[in-house]
Each structure stands twice: as structure tokens, then as C-alpha cells.
C-alpha positions as CSV (number, residue, x, y, z in Angstrom):
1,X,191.6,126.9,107.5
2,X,189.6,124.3,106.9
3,X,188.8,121.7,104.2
4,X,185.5,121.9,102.1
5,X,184.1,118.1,101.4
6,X,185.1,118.1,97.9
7,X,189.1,118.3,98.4
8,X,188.8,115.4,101.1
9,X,187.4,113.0,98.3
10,X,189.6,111.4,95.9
11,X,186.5,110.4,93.6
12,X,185.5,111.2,90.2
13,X,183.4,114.5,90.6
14,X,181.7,116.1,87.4
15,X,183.3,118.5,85.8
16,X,181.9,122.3,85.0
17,X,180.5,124.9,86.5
18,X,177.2,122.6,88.2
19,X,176.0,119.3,87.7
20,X,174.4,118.3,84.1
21,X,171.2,117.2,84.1
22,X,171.5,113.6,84.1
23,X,172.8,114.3,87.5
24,X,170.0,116.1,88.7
25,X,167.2,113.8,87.1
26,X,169.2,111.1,89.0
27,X,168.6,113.1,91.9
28,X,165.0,112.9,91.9
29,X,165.0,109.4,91.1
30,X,167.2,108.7,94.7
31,X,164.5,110.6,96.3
32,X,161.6,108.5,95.2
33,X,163.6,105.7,95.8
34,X,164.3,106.5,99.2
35,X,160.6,107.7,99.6
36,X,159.3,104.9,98.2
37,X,160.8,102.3,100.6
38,X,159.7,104.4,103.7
39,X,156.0,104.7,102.5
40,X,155.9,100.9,101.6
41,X,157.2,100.0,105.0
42,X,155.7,102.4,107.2
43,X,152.3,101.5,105.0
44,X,151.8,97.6,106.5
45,X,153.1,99.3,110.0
46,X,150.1,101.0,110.4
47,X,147.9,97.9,109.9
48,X,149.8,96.1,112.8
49,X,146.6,96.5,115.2
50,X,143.9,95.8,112.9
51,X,146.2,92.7,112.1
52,X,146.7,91.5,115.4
53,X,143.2,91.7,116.1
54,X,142.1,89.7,112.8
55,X,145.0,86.8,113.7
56,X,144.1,87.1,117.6
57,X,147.2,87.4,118.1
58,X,148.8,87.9,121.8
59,X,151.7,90.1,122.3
60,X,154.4,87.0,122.0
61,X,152.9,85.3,118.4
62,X,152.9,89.1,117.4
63,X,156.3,89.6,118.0
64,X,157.5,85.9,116.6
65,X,154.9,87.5,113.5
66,X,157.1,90.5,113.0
67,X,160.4,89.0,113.6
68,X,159.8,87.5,110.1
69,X,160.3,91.0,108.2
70,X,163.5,91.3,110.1
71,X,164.6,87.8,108.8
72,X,163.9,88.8,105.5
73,X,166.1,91.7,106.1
74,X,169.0,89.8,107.5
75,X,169.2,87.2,104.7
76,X,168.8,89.8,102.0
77,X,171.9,92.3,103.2
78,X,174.8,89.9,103.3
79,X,173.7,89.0,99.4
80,X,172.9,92.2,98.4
81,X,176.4,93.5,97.6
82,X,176.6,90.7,94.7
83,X,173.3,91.3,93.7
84,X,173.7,95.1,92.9
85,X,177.3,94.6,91.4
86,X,175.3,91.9,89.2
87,X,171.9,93.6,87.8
88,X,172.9,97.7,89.0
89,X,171.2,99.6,91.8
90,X,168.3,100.5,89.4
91,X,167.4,97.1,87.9
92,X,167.8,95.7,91.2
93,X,165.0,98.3,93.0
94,X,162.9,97.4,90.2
95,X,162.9,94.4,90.8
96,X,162.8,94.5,94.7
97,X,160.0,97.1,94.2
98,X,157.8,94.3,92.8
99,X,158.9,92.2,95.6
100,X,158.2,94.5,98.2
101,X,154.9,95.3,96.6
102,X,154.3,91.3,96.4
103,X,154.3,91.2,100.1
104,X,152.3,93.7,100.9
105,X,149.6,91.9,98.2
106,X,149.9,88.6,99.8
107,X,149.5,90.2,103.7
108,X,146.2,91.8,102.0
109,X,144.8,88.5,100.8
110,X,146.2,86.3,103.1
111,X,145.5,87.6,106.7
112,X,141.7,86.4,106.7
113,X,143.4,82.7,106.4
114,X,146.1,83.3,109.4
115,X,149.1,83.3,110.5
116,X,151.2,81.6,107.5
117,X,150.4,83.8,104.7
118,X,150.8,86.9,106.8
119,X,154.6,85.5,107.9
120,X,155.2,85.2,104.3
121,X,154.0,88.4,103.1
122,X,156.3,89.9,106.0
123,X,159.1,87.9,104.8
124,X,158.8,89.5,101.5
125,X,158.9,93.2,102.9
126,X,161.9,92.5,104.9
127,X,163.7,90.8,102.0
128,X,162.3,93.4,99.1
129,X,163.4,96.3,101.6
130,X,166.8,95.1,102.8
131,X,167.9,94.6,99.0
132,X,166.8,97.6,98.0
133,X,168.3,99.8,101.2
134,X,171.9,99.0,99.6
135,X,170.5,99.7,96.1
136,X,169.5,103.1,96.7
137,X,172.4,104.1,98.9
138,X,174.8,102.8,96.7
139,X,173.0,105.2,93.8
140,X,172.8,107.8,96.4
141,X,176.4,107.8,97.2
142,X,177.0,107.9,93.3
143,X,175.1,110.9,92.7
144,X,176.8,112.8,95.8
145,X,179.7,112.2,93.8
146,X,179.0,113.4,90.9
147,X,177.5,116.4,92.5
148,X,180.9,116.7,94.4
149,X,179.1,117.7,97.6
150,X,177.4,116.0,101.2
151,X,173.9,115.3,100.3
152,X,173.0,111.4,101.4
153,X,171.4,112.9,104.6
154,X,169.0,114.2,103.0
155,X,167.7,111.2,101.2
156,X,167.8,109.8,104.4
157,X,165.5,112.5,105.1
158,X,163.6,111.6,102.3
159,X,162.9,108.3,103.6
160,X,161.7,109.5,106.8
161,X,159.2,111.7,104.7
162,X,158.1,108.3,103.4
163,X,157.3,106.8,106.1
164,X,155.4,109.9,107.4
165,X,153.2,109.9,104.7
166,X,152.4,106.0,104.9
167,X,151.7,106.4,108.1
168,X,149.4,109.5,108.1
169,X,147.9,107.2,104.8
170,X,147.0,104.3,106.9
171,X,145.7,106.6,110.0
172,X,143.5,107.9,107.1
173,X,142.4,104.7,105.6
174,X,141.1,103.4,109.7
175,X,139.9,106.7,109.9
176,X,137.8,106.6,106.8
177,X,136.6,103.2,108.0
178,X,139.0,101.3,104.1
179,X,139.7,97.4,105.0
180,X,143.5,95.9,105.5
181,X,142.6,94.3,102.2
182,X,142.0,97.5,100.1
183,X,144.9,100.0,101.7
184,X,147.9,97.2,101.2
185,X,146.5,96.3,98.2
186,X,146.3,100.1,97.1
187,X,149.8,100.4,98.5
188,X,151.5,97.9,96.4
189,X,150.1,98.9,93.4
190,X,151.6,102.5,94.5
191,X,155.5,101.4,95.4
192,X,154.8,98.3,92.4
193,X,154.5,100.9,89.9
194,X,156.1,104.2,90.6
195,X,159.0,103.5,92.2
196,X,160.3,101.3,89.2
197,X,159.4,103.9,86.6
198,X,161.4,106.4,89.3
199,X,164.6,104.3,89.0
200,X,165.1,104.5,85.3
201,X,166.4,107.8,85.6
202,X,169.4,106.2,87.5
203,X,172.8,107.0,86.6
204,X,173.8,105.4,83.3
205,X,176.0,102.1,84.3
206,X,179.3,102.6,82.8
207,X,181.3,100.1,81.6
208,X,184.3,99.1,84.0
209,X,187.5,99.9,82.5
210,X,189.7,97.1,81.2
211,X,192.3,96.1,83.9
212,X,194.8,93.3,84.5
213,X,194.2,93.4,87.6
214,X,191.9,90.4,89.6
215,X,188.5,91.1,89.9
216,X,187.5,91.8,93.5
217,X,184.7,89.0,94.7
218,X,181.7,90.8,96.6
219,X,182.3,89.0,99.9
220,X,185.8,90.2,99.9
221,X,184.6,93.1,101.7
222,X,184.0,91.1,104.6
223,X,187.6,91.0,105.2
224,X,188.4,94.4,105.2
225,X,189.2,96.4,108.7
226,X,188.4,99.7,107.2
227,X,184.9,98.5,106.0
228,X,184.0,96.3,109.2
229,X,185.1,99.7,111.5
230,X,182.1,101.6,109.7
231,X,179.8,98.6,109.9
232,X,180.6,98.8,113.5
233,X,180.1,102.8,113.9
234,X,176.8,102.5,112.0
235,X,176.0,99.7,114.4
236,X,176.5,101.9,117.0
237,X,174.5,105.1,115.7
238,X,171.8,103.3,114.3
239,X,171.4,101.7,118.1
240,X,172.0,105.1,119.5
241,X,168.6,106.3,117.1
242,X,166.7,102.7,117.0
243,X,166.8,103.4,120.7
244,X,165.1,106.8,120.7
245,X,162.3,106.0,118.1
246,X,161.6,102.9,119.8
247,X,161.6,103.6,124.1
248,X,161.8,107.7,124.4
249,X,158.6,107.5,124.9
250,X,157.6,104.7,126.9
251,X,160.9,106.5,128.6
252,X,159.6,109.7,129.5
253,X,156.7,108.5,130.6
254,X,157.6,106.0,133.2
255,X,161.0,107.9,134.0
256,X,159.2,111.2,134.7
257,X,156.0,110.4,135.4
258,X,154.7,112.5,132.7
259,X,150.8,112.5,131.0
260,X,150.6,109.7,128.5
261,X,150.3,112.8,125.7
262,X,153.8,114.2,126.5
263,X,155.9,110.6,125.8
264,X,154.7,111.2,122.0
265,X,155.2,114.8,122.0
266,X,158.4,114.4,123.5
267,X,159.4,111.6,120.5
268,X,157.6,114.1,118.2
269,X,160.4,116.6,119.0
270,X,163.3,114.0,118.8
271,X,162.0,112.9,115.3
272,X,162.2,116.6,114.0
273,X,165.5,117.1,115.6
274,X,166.8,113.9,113.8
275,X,165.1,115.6,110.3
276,X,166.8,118.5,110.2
277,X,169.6,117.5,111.7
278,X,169.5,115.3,107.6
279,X,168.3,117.8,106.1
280,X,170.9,120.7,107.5
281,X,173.7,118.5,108.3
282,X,175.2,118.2,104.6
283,X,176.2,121.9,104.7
284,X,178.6,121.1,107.8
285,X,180.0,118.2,106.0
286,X,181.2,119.9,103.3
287,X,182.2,122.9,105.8
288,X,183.9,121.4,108.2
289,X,184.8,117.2,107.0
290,X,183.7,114.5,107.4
291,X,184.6,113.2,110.6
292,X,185.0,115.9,112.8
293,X,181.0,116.7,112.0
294,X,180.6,112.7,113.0
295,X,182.3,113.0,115.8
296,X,180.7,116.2,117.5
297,X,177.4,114.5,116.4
298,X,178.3,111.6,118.4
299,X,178.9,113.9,121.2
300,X,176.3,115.9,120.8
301,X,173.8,112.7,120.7
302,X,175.6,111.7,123.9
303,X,174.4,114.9,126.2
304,X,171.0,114.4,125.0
305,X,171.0,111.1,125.9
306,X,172.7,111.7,129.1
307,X,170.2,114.9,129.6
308,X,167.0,112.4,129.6
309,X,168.5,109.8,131.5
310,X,169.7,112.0,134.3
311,X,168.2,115.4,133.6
312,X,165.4,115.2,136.8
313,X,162.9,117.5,135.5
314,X,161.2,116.8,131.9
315,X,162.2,120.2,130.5
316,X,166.1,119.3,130.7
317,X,164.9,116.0,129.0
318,X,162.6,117.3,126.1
319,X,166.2,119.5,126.0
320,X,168.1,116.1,125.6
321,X,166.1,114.9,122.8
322,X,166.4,117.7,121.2
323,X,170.2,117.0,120.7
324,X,170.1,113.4,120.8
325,X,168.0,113.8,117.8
326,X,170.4,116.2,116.3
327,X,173.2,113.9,117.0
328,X,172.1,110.5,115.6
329,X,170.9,112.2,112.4
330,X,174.1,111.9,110.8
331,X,175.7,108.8,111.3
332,X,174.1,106.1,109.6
333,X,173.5,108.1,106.2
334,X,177.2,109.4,106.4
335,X,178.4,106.1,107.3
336,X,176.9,104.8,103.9
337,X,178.4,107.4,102.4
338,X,181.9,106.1,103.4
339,X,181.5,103.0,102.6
340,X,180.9,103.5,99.1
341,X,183.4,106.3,98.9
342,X,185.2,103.5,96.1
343,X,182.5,103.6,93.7
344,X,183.9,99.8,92.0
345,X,183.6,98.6,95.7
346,X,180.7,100.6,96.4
347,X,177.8,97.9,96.6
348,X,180.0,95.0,98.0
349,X,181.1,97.2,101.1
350,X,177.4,99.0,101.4
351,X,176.1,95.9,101.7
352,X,178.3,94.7,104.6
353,X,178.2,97.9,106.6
354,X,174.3,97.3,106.0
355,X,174.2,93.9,107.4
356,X,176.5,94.9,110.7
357,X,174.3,98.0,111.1
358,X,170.9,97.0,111.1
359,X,171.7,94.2,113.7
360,X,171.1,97.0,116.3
361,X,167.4,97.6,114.8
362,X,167.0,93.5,115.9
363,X,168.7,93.4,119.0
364,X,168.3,97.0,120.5
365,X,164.8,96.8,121.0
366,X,165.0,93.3,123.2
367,X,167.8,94.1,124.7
368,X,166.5,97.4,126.3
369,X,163.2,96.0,127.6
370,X,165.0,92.9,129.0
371,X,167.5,95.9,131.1
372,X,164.4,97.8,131.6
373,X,162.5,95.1,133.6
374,X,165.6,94.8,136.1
375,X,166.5,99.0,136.2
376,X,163.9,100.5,134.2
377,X,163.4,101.8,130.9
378,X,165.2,105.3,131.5
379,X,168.1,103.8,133.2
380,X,168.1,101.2,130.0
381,X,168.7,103.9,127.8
382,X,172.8,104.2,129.2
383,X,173.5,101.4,127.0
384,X,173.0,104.0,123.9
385,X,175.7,106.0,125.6
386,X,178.6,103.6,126.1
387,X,178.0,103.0,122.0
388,X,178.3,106.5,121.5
389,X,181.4,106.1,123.5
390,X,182.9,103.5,120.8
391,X,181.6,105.6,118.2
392,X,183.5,108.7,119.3
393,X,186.6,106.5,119.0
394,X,186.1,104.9,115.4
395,X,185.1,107.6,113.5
396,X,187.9,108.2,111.9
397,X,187.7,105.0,109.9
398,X,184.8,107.0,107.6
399,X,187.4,109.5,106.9
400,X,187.6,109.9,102.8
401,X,189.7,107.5,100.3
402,X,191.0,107.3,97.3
403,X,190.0,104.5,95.2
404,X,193.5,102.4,94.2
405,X,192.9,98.9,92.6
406,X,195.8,96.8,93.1
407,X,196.3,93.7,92.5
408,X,198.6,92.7,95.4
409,X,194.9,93.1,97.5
410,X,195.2,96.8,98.8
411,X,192.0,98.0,97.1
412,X,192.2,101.2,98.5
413,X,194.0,104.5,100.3
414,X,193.1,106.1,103.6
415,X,193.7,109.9,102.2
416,X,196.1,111.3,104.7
417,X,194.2,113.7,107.2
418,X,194.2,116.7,107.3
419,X,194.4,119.7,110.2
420,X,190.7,118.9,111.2
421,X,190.3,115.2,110.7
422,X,193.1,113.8,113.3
């Protein structure tokens, strides 16, 4: 017999027959929100050539260009647990909405001058975005609760519908012949103004309830084994799917020997795998628990992977991504999900499982061209597997708690598993 999702959490879930309306408006909003970011990003992305060729750039100052939104990123995630216990998720996308919408303004303007202005526009994407990624997951892990069932993969999936649409915008806008200047400038107005209008149908913020107990400081969570474990899985499955989007491709190509079409095609079907996988997989979550669906993931992710690396003929490997995709859709939205399973610890530990995660969007990419020059880029891709390895291992540390401030420091319960979730 197994467990549905709700029983496994020991979180407030709304009472009644469905969720109230508040809850469902709140809904919408997560969407946008998560929409929003991915069409903001994805909308400068597609100006990366036409940029490069208006800064002259060779492929090294391009790269030393870009590492500046991942900078941005990596200062704004360590701080963005205090920031969202300070202002709320919602204030703090509003605000980080304007930010984000600031940089893509001052790339717009400032590219005819150089190098300098574009670095700090970039800056400001990374550092608008990385705030805001814990903002909205923290929200969206609030409203899952309230709507007592799985449903943060498919926000997730939102985002990836975001950044389909900036992209198929900008391919447009050089289509349709529209200048750097006018699309980013058009874009910012977009995320400027209707994401934060979005947000206010957030959650109302209630007020925390009077205890004796010490207040918990956001960097606490750095210190906690349960919370640095899932930073550590959602390292591992965001490098496991960082991987894909960024070398299947150039993979299948040099791997197989395959036409230049069929490397896209071939990460066409791995990115629709990975979407439904989000949009589906929240219906075996709340069938089956929590981690046993991570941990089949994981091993479903890992016979793709092994499929393409060592499948021989490109059908067995279009096969593979088909479950890679499939099994790396789940882990870094679930892995949110658990770390904001407290919801009074929610944005401290979010924002920490954030930070360890998105290290593998920085270092995955180098680290498999610098394997792929000495073995090649298929044979590269192994690394992806001995991560899934780890992951199989530690996915039990997402398993559900139940929230128990204490003031002796144990700020929460590991709920004691049940037949499926050994």
C-alpha cells in the first residue's frame, strides 16, 4: 500500500474540500513568476551573437563577458535566504524584477560603448535572477503546501516555457531585422512591469507566531547536514541536466558522426522529455513519495546517459535522451521542494541548496570541454553518471519533515519512513 504525498508531509495543508481561492490566484502568480524569469533570461541569450559581433569579441573575452551573469548569480544566492526572510518572496521579486529589467536596459544602451557597460548589465541579470530563483521557489513550495499536493515541477516547467518563448521572441526580432537596442529594451519594460503586478497575488505573509524560543539566523542553514545533503543532490541533478542542454548536441554529432541537423533534433527530444517529465511527474510524487520517484529518476537519467555514451548506433542514443530527459526532470524542482518543506526555514535553506546547486551550471560546462579535448565530448559525458551515482545514494535526505522549533537547535524532524521510502 503505498503513501499518497500528502500523509508524508507534516506541513500546514488547507483545510476543505479544495483549495480557496487565494490559493489558486497564488498559483497563477508562481507561474508568471517563474515564466517571467525564463523569458527575461532566455531574452538577452538570444542577442549573444549580434552582441559578440558589435563588441568584436573572440570566443575567450566572450566567455570572460558571460561569466559576469554567473557572478551575479553566485553573490546573490548565499544572501538571498536573508533577503526573502526580510522583505517576503513577493516584495523581493518585485524588486529583483526591476533589477533584472535594469540590466537588460543598460546591455541595450550600453553595448554600442563596449565592453564595460555590457559586463554590468550582465551583472545585473545574474544578480536580479539568482535572488529571485529562491523567491519564487520559496512561494512555490508555499503554495504546494497549501494545495497539499506535488506541483513545483510544473513551475519548473513553467520556466522552461519562458525561456521558449524569449527565445522564439528574439529569433523573431533578428528575423524581422528589430535592433539589440529595441528588443532588450522592449523586454525589460515586459518582465519590469508584469511580473511585479503578477506577484501581488502572493500568499498573504502571516505573522510568525510568538515563541520563546531563539530566532534562527539565515546562515544557520549552512550548518545543517540535512540541508547541505540536498544542496549536494541538486548539485548533482542539475549537472546531470546542465550537461545535456549544454553538450548532447555537440555530443551526438562528434560521437556518431551524425548531420549537423540531428545534434539539435536529438536535444530537441531531450528538452521535451525533461518537460513532461515536470509536467507529469507530480502525479507520481504524490502516488508513490517522494524519494522513491527521485531515486528511480536518477536511475532512469542514468541509462539514458549510459544509452548515448555507449549505445553505438544513434537510435539507441536518441532512446537515451529520451530517459535522460525524463530522469533529470525531477530533481532539482523536487529538491527545492524539500528544502523548504519547514516553511519558517523555508527561504534560509532554499537559498543554500540554491547556491550548492547552481555551482554545477558554472563548473559543468568547463569541466566537460576540458575532459572532452583529452577523450572526447561523448566519453566526457560519464562524469554525469558517477553524479547520478551519488545521487542514487542521498536521496533519502529530501525525504519529508515535520517542522519542530526547538530551542536546544534541532529545528526539525526527519518523519520516520515509511514502507516505500527506505
Amino acid at each position: 500500500m503505498t503513501d499518497h504525498w500528502p500523509s508524508d508531509r507534516s506541513v500546514d495543508v488547507a483545510s476543505g474540500p479544495g483549495p480557496g481561492r487565494e490559493v489558486l490566484v497564488a498559483q497563477r502568480a508562481v507561474y508568471v513568476a517563474f515564466i517571467g524569469s525564463g523569458f527575461g533570461f532566455a531574452s538577452w541569450a538570444a542577442r549573444i551573437p549580434n552582441l559578440r559581433d558589435q563588441l568584436q569579441a573572440t570566443p575567450a573575452v566572450l566567455g570572460l563577458v558571460l561569466l559576469s551573469v554567473a557572478l551575479g548569480s553566485l553573490i546573490a544566492l548565499p544572501l538571498a535566504g536573508m533577503v526573502v526572510t526580510r522583505l517576503g518572496a513577493a516584495r523581493t521579486i518585485m524588486i529583483m524584477a526591476v533589477v533584472l529589467a535594469v540590466g537588460l536596459c543598460t546591455v541595450a544602451l550600453g553595448y554600442p560603448y563596449g565592453i564595460p557597460p555590457v559586463v554590468a548589465g550582465l551583472f545585473l541579470i545574474g544578480f536580479g535572477n539568482g535572488t529571485w530563483d529562491v523567491a519564487m521557489n520559496v512561494e512555490g513550495a508555499a503554495v504546494e503546501q497549501r494545495l497539499g499536493r506535488s506541483v513545483m515541477p510544473k513551475f519548473h516547467a513553467g520556466f522552461s516555457v519562458g525561456t521558449v518563448a524569449g527565445a522564439l521572441t528574439g529569433a523573431g526580432m533578428v528575423a524581422l531585422g528589430v535592433s539589440v537596442m529595441a528588443h532588450l529594451l522592449a523586454a525589460g519594460l515586459v518582465v519590469g512591469v508584469a511580473v511585479p503586478l503578477a506577484v501581488r497575488g502572493f500568499l498573504r505573509v502571516e505573522p510568525a507566531p510568538e515563541s520563546s524560543a531563539k530566532p534562527h539566523h539565515p546562515l544557520k542553514a549552512w550548518t545543517e547536514p540535512r540541508t547541505l545533503l540536498i544542496g549536494v543532490f541538486v548539485l548533482c541533478m542539475a549537472f546531470t541536466e546542465g550537461t545535456g542542454n549544454d553538450w548532447l548536441a555537440v555530443a551526438v554529432i562528434d560521437g556518431y558522426h551524425a548531420a549537423p541537423a540531428l545534434g539539435p533534433l536529438t536535444f530537441a527530444v531531450f528538452l521535451a522529455a525533461m518537460t513532461l517529465g515536470r509536467w507529469f511527474g507530480p502525479g507520481l510524487i504524490d502516488r508513490f513519495g517522494r524519494v522513491p520517484v527521485l531515486r528511480t529518476s536518477a536511475v532512469v537519467a542514468f541509462i539514458g546517459l549510459m544509452l548515448v555514451v555507449f549505445g553505438q548506433l544513434l537510435a539507441v542514443a536518441v532512446v537515451g535522451s529520451v530517459l535522460w530527459g525524463l530522469g533529470a526532470a525531477l530533481g532539482f524542482p523536487v529538491g527545492m521542494s524539500a528544502a523548504a518543506d519547514d516553511p519558517q526555514r523555508a527561504a534560509a535553506r532554499v537559498s543554500v541548496v540554491a547556491s550548492i546547486g547552481y555551482t554545477a551550471f558554472l563548473a559543468g560546462p568547463p569541466l566537460i570541454g576540458f575532459l572532452g579535448d583529452h577523450v572526447g565530448v561523448l566519453r566526457a559525458l560519464t562524469v554525469a553518471a558517477g553524479l547520478l551515482a551519488l545521487a542514487i545514494l542521498i536521496a533519502g535526505a529530501c525525504r519529508p519533515i515535520q517542522p519542530a522549533p526547538d530551542p536546544s537547535g534541532a529545528d526539525y524532524e526527519v518523519e520516520p519512513p515509511s514502507g516505500h521510502q527506505s
